[in-house]
Every structure is written in C-alpha cells, then in structure tokens.
C-alpha positions in Angstrom: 75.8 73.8 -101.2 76.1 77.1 -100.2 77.0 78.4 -96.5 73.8 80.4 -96.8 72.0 77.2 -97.7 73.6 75.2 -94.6 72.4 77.9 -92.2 69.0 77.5 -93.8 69.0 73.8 -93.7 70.4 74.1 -89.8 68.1 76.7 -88.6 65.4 74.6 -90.2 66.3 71.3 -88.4 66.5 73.1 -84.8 62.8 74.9 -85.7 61.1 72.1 -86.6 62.8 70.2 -83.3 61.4 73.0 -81.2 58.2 72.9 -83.1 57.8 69.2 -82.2 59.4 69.8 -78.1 56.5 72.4 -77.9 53.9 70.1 -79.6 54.4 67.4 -76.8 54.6 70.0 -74.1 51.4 72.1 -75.0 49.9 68.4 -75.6 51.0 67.0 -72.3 49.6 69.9 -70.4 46.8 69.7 -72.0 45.7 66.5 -71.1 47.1 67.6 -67.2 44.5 71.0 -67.6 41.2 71.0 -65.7 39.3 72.5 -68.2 37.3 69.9 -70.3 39.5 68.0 -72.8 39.1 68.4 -76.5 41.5 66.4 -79.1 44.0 68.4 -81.1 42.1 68.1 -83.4 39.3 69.9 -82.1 41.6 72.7 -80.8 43.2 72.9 -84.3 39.6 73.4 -86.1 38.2 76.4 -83.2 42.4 78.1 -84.4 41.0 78.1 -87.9 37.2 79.0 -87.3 38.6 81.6 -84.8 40.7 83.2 -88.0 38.2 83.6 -89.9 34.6 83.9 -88.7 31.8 82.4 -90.9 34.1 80.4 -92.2 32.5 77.5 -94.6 32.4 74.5 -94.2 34.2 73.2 -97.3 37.1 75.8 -96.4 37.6 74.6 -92.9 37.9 71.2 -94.2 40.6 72.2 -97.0 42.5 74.2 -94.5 42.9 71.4 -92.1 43.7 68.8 -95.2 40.8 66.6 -93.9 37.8 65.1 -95.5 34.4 66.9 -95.6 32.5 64.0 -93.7 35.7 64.1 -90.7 35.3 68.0 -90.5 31.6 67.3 -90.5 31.9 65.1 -87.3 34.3 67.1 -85.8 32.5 70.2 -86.2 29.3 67.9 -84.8 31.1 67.7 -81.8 32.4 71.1 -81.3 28.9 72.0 -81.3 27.4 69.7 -79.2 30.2 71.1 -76.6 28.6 74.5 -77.5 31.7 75.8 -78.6 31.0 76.0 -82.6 27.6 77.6 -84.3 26.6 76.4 -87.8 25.0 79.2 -89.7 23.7 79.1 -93.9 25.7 80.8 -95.7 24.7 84.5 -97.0 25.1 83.7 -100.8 24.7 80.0 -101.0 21.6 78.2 -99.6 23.4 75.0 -100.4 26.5 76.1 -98.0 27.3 76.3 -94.1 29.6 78.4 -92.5 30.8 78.5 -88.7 31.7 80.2 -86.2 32.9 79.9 -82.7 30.4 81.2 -79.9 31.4 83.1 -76.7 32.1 79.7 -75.3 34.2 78.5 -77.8 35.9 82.2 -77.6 36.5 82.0 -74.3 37.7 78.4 -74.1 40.0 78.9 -76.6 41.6 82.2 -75.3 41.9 79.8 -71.8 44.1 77.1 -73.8 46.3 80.0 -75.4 46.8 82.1 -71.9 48.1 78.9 -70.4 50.3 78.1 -73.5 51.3 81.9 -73.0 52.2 81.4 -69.0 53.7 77.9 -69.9 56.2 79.8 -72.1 56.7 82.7 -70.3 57.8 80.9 -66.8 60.4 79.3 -69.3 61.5 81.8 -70.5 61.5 84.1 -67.2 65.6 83.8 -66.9 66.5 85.0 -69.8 68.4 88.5 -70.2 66.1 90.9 -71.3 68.4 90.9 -74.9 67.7 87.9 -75.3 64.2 88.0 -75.3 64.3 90.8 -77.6 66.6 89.1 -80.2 64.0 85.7 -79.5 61.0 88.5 -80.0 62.4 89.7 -83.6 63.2 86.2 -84.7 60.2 85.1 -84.1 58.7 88.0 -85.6 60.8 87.5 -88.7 59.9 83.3 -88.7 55.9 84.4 -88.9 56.4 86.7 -91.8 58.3 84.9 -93.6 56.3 81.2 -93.4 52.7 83.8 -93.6 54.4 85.5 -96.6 52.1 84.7 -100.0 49.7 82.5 -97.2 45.7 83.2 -96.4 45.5 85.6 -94.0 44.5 83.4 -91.3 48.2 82.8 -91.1 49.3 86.8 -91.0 50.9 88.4 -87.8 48.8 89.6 -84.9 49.9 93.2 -83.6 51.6 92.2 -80.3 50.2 93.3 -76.9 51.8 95.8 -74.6 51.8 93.3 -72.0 55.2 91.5 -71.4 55.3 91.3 -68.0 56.9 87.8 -67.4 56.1 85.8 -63.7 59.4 84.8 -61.7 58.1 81.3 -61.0 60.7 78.7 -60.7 59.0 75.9 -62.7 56.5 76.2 -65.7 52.9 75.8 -64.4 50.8 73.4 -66.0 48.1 74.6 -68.2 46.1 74.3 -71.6 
C-alpha cells in the first residue's frame, strides 16, 4: 500500500470517528433541547425536503434508503406537527411532492443554530490558524464527498458571520 493510501485510510478512520462523536453529541442535545422532540429520523427527512423543495415523494424515500410506506408515515407525522406540506405534483396527477412550511423552516434553522453554537463554544480556544486550516479542510471534505453527488449534497456559500462566543463550556441545544 501506498503512503498516500495510508493517509487516506488514516484520515478516513479519524473522520468517520468524529462523524460518529458528533452524531451522539448533536443527538444527546437534542433530546436535552426544549423545543419539541422529533426522531432523527424526522430531522433527517425536513434536511432533504429542505434541499430541495417540492421534492417527491418517491425521491425523498430513495434519498433516505427507506421504503415508500416508512417515508409515507414519517412524512404523516411531519405533517401532522405542521412542519411538512404535501402538494400534487405539477406533471403527474398520480405523484406528491413536499415541502417544508414556515414552521418546519424555522424549526429546522432552530436545530442547526444550536448545532452551530454547540460547535462554536468548542471550538472558541482555538488559534485563529487553526480555524482557518479546520475551515479549508472542511471545505475541501464537502467538495470532495458532494463531487459527482445530487445537488442537495453541494456546498452552501459560507456566511460573513464568524464571530465565535467565549463561553467556557458548550451550551446545550438542538
């Protein structure tokens, strides 16, 4: 194997680690959060539906790898929170696409900012070099796992806001 190879196999190994660490934490908070609780898997579907309004039905379902009649029920109670709108679709009667409604908008963009505080109190101490190496890593991780990928996967354009709080400890959130 080449060394090339190793540092792709290592780097690899410590993302997925991270990826995992981060799963727990966003999880744990989540159930800690005083907004009303929805499953992951819940939060998963309004990510997709959010990517690409007036989404269908069949393509929410093969996105998320799960059956039709679980993305049915799920999507049943997504609305029923008020968080999900079923619409026909414009060139198939047969068809139903979704979208997310100004509650489901907002409710999301609640879980993300307290993902995004979470993160930033923990990563408050680091040297600003740091966080710009971390920044273009990052950057560089997206594109290359969104690379030949829908483009519900492509990279956002990053905000001008990166302030980070000083707070000691990360706050619990979404």
């Amino acid at each position: 194997m080449t060394e090339r190879t190793d540092h792709a196999r290592h780097t690899a190994h410590r993302t997925v680690r991270l990826a995992e660490l981060l799963d727990l934490l966003f999880e744990q908070n989540r159930h800690d959060a005083p907004n009303p609780l929805l499953p992951a898997p819940q939060l998963r579907a309004m990510r997709v539906i959010d990517g690409q309004d007036h989404i269908p039905m069949r393509t929410l379902a093969h996105r998320l790898g799960a059956s039709p009649p679980s993305v049915c029920r799920l999507v049943d109670r997504l609305q029923a929170a008020g968080f999900v709108q079923r619409d026909p679709h414009p060139a198939s009667g047969r068809e139903i696409t979704l979208a997310l409604t100004p509650a489901g908008r907002a409710h999301l963009a609640q879980v993300r900012a307290g993902r995004e505080l979470f993160l930033q109190q923990a990563l408050a101490g680091l040297p600003e070099e740091e966080h710009t190496a971390l920044s273009s890593a990052l950057d560089t991780l997206h594109r290359a796992l969104a690379a030949d990928r829908s483009p519900l996967y492509a990279v956002r354009p990053q905000t001008t806001d990166t302030a980070l709080p000083r707070a000691g400890r990360p706050a619990r959130s979404a």
